[in-house]
NUPATOR-787285 format. One record per atom (N, C-alpha, C): residue number from 1; residue in three letters; atom name; y, x, z. Coordinates in steps of 0.02 Angstrom, whole numbers, plus 32768, in hexadecimal, padded with zeros to 4 digits. Atoms other than C-alpha are relative to their C-alpha. Example, Ala and Ser with C-alpha at 12.3 -4.5 7.8 and 13.67 -1.06 7.14 Angstrom:
<pt resi="1" resn="ALA" name="N" y="7FC5" x="802D" z="8000"/>
<pt resi="1" resn="ALA" name="CA" y="7F1F" x="8267" z="8186"/>
<pt resi="1" resn="ALA" name="C" y="803C" x="802D" z="8000"/>
<pt resi="2" resn="SER" name="N" y="7FC5" x="7FD6" z="7FFD"/>
<pt resi="2" resn="SER" name="CA" y="7FCB" x="82AC" z="8165"/>
<pt resi="2" resn="SER" name="C" y="8037" x="7FD9" z="8025"/>
***
This chain:
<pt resi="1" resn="UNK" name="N" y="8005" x="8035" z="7FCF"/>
<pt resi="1" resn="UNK" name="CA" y="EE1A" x="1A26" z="A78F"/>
<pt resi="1" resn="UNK" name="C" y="8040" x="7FD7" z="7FFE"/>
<pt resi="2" resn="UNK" name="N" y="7FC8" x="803C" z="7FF3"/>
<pt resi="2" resn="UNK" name="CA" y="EE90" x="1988" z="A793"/>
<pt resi="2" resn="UNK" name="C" y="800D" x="7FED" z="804C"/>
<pt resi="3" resn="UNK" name="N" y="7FD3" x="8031" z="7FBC"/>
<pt resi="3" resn="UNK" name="CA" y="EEFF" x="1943" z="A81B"/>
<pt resi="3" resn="UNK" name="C" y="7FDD" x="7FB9" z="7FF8"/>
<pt resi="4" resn="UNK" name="N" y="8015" x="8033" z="800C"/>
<pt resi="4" resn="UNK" name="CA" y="EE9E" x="18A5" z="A7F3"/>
<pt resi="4" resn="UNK" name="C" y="7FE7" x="7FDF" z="8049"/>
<pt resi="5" resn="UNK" name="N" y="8028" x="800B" z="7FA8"/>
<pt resi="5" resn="UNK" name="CA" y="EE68" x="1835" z="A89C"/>
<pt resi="5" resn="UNK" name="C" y="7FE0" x="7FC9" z="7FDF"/>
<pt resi="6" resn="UNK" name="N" y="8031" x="8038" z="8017"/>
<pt resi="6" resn="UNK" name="CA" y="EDE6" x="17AD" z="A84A"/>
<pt resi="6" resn="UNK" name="C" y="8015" x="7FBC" z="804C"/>
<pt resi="7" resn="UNK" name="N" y="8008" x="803F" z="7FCF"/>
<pt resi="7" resn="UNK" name="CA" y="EDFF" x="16FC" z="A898"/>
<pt resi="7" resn="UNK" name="C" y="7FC5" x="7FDD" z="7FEF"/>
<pt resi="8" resn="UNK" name="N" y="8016" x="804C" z="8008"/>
<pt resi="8" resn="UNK" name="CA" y="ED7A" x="167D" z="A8A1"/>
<pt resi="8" resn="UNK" name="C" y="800D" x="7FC0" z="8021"/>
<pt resi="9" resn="UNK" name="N" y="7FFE" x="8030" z="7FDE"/>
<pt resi="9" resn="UNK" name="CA" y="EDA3" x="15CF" z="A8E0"/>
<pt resi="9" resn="UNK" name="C" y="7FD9" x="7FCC" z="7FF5"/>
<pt resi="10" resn="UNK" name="N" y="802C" x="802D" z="7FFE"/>
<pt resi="10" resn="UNK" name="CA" y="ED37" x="1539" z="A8F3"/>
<pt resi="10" resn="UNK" name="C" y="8016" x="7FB2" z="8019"/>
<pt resi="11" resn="UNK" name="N" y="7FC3" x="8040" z="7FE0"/>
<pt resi="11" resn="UNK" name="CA" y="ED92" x="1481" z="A8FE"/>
<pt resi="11" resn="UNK" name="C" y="7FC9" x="7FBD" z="7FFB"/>
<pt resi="12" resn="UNK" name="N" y="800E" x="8043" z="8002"/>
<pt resi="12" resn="UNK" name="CA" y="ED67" x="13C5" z="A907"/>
<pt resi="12" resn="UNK" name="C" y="8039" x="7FDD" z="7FE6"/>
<pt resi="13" resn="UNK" name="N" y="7FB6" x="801B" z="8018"/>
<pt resi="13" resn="UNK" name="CA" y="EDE7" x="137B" z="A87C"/>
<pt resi="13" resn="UNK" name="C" y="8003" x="7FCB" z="8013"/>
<pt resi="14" resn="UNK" name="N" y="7FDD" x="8049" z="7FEB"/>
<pt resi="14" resn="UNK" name="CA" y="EE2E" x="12DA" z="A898"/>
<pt resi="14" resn="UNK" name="C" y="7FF0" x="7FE7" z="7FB2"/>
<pt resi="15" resn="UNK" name="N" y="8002" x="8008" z="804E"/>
<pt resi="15" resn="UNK" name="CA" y="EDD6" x="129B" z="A7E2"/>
<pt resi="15" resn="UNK" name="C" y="7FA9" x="7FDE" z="8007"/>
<pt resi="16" resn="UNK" name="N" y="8030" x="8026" z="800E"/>
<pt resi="16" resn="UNK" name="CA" y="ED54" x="121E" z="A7BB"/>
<pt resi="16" resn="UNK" name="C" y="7FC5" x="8018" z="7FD1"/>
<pt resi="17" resn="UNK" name="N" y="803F" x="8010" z="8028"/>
<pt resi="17" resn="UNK" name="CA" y="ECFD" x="1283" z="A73A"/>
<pt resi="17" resn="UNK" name="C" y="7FD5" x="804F" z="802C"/>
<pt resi="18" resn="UNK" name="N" y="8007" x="7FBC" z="7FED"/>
<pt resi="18" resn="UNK" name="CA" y="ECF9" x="1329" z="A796"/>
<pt resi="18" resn="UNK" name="C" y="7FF1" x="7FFE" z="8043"/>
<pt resi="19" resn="UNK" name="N" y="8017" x="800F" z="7FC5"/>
<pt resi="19" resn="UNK" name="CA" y="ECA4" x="133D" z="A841"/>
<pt resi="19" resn="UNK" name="C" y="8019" x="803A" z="8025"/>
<pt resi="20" resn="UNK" name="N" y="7FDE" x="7FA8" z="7FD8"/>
<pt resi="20" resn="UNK" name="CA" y="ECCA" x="1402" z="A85D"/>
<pt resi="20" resn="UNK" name="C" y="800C" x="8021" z="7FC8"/>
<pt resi="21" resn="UNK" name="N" y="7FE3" x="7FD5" z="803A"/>
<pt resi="21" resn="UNK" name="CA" y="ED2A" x="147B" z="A7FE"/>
<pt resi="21" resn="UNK" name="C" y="7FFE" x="8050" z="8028"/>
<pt resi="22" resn="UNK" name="N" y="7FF9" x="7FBB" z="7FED"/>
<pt resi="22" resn="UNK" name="CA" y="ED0F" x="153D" z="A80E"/>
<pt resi="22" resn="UNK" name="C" y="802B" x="802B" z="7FCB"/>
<pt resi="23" resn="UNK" name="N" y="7FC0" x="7FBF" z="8042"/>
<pt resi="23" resn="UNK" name="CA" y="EDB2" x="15BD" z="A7D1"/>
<pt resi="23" resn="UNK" name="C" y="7FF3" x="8034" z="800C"/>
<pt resi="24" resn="UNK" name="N" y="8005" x="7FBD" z="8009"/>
<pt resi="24" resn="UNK" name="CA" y="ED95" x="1669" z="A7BB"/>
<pt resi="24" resn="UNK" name="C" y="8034" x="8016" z="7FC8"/>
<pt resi="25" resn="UNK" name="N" y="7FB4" x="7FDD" z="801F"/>
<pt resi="25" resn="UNK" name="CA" y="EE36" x="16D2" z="A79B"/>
<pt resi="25" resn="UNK" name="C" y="7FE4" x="8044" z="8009"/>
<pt resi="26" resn="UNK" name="N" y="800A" x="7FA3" z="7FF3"/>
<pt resi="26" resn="UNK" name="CA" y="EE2D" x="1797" z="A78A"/>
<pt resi="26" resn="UNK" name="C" y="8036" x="8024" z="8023"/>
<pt resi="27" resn="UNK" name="N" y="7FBE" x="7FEC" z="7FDA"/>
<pt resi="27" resn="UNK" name="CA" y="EED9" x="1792" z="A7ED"/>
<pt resi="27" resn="UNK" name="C" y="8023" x="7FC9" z="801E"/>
<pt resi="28" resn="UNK" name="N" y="7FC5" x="802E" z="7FE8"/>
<pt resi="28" resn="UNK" name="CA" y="EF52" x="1733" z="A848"/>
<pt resi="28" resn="UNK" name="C" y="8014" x="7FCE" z="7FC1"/>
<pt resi="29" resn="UNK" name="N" y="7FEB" x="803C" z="803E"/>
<pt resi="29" resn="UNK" name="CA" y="EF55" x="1676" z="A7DC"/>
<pt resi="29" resn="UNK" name="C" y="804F" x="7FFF" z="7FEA"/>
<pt resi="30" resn="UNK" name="N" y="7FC0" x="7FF4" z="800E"/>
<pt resi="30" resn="UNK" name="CA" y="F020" x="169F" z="A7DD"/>
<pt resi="30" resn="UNK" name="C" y="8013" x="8039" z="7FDF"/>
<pt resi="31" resn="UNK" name="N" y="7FF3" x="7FC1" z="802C"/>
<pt resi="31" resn="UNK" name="CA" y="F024" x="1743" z="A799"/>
<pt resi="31" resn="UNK" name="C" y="7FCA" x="7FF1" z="7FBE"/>
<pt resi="32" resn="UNK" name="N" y="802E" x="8001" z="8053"/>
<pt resi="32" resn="UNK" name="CA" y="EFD9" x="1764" z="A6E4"/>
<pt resi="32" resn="UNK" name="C" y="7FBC" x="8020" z="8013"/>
<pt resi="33" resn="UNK" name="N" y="803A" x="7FFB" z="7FF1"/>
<pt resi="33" resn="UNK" name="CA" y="EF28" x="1756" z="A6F1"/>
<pt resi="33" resn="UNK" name="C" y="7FB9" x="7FD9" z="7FC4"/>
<pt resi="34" resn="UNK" name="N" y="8034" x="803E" z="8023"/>
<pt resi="34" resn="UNK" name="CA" y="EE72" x="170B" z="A699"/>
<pt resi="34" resn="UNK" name="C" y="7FFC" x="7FF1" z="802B"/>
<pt resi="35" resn="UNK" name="N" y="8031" x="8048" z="7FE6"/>
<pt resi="35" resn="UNK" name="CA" y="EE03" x="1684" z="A6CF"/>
<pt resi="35" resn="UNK" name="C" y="7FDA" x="7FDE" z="7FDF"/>
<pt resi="36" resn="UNK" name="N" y="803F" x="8021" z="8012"/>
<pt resi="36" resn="UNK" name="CA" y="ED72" x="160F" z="A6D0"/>
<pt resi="36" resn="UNK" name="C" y="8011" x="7FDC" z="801E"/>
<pt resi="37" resn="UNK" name="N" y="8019" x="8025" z="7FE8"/>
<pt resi="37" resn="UNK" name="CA" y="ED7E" x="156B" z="A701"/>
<pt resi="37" resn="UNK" name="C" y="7FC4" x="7FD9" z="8000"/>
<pt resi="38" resn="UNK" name="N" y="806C" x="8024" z="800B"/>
<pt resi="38" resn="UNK" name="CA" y="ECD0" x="1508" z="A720"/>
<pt resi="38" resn="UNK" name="C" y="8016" x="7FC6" z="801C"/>
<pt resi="39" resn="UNK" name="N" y="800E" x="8052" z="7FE2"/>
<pt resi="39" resn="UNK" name="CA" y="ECED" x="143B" z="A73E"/>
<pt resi="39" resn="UNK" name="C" y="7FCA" x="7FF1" z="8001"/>
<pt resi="40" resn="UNK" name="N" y="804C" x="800C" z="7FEB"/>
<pt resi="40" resn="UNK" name="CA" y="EC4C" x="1406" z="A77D"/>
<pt resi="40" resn="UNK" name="C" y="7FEE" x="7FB8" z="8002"/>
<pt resi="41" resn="UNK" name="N" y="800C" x="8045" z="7FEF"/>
<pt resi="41" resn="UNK" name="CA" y="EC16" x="1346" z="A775"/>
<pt resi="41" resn="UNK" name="C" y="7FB5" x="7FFA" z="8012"/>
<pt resi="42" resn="UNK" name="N" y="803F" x="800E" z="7FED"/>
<pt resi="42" resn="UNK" name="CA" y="EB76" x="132C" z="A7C9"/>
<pt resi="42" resn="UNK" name="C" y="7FD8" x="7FE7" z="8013"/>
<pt resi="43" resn="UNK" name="N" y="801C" x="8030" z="800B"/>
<pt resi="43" resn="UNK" name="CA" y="EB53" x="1288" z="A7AD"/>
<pt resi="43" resn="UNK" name="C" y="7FD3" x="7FF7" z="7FCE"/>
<pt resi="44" resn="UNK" name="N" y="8009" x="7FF0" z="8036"/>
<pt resi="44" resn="UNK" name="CA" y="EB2D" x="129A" z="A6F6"/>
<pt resi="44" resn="UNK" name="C" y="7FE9" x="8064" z="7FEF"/>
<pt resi="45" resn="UNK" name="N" y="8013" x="7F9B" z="800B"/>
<pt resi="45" resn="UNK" name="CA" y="EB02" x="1371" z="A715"/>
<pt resi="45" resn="UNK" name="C" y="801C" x="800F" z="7FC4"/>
<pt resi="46" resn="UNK" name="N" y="7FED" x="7FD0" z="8046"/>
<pt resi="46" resn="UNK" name="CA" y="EB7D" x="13B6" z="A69C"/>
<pt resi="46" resn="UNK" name="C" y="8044" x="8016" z="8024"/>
<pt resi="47" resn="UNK" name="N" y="7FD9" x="7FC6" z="7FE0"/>
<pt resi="47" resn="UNK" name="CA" y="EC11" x="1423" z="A6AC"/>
<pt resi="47" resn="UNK" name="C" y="802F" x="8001" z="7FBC"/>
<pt resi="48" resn="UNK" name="N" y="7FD3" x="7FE6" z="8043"/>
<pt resi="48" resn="UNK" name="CA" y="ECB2" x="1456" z="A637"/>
<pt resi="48" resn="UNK" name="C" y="8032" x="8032" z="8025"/>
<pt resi="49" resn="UNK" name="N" y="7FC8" x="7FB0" z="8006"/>
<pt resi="49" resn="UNK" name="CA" y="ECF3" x="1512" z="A639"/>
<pt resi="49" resn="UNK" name="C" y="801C" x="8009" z="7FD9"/>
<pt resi="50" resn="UNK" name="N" y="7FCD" x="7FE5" z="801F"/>
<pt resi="50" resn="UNK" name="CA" y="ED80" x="154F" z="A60A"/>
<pt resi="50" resn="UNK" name="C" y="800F" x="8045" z="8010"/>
<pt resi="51" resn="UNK" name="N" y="800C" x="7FB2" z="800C"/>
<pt resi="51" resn="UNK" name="CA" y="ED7F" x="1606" z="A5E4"/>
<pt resi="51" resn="UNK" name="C" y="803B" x="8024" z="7FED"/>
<pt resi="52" resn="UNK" name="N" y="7FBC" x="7FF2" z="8022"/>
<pt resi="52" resn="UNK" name="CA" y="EE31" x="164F" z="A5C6"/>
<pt resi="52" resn="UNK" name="C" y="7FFE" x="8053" z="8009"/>
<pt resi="53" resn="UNK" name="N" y="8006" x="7FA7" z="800C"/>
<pt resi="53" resn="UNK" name="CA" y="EE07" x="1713" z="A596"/>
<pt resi="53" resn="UNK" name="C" y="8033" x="802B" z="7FD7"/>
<pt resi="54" resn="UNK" name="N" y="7FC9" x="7FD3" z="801C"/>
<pt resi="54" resn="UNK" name="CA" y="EE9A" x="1791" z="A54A"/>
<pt resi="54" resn="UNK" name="C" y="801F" x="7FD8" z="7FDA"/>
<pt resi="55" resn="UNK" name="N" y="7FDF" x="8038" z="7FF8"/>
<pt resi="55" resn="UNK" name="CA" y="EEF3" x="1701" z="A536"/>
<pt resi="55" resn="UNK" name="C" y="7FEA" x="7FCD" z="7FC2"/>
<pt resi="56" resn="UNK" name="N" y="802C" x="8047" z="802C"/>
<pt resi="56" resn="UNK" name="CA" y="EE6D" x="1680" z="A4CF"/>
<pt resi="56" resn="UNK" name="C" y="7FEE" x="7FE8" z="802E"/>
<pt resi="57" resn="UNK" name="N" y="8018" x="802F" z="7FD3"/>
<pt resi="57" resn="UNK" name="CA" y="EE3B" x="15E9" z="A526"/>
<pt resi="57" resn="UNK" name="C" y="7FCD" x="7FCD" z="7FC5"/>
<pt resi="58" resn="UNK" name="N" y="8034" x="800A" z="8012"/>
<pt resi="58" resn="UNK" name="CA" y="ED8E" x="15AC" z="A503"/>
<pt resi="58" resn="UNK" name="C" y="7FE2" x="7FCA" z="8021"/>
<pt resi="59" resn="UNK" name="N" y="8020" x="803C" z="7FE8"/>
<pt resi="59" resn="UNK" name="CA" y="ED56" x="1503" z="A52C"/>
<pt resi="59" resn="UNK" name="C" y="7FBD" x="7FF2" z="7FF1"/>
<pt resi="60" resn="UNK" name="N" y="805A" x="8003" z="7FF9"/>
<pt resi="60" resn="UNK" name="CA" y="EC82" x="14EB" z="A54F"/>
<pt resi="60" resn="UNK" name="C" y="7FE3" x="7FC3" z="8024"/>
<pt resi="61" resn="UNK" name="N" y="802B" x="802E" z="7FDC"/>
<pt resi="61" resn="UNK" name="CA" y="EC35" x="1447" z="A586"/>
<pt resi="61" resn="UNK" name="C" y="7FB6" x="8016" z="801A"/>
<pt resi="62" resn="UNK" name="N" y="804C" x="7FEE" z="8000"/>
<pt resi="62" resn="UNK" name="CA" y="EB94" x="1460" z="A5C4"/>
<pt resi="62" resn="UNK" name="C" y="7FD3" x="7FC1" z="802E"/>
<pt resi="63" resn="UNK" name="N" y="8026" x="804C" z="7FE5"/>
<pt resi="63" resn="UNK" name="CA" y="EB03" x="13EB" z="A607"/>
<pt resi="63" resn="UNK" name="C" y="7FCC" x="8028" z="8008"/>
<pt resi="64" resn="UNK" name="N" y="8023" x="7FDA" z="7FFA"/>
<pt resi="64" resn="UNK" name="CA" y="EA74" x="141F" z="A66C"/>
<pt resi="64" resn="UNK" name="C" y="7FCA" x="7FB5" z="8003"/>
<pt resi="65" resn="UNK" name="N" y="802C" x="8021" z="7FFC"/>
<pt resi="65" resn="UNK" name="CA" y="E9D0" x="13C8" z="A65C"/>
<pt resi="65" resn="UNK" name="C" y="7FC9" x="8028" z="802A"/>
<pt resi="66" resn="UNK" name="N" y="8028" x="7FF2" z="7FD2"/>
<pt resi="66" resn="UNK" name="CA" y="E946" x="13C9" z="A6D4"/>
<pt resi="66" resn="UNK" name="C" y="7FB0" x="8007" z="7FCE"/>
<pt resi="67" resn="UNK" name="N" y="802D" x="7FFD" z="8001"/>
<pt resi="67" resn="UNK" name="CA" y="E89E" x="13EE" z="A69D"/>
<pt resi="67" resn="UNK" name="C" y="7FBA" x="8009" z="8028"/>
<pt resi="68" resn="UNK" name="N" y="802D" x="7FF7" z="7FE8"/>
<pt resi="68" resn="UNK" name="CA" y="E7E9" x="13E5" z="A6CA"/>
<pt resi="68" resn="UNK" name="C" y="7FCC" x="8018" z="7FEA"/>
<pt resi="69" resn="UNK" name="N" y="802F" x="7FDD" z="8021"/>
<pt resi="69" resn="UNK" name="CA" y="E744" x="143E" z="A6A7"/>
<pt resi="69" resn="UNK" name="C" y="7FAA" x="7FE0" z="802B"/>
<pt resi="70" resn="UNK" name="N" y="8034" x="800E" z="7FE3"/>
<pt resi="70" resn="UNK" name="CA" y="E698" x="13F5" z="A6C9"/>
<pt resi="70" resn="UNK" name="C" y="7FBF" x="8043" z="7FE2"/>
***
């Protein structure tokens, strides 16, 4: 078992392309820790995470499309 205390936070940046950003740390963002950030634009429905795991950082655009089914 780890001393680990998981944060999630949930913001409204100050950024034209980004509407909400969600961080997920596995510890205190000041002490040595991972993370996930998720920028969210949801004008255009897409998103860019940044994944920083045993110390690689992994950049992912992603784009969600809506579908329908008749």
């Amino acid at each position: 078992m780890t001393d680990e205390k998981p944060i999630i936070k949930a913001t409204t940046p100050n950024s034209k392309k980004y509407d909400t950003k969600i961080d997920i740390y596995t510890d205190d963002p000041r002490e040595k820790h991972e993370s996930i950030h998720i920028a969210i634009n949801s004008d255009d429905k897409s998103a860019h995470i940044i994944d920083t795991t045993n110390g690689d950082t992994e950049h992912t655009d992603i784009k969600c499309y809506l579908t329908t089914h008749v």
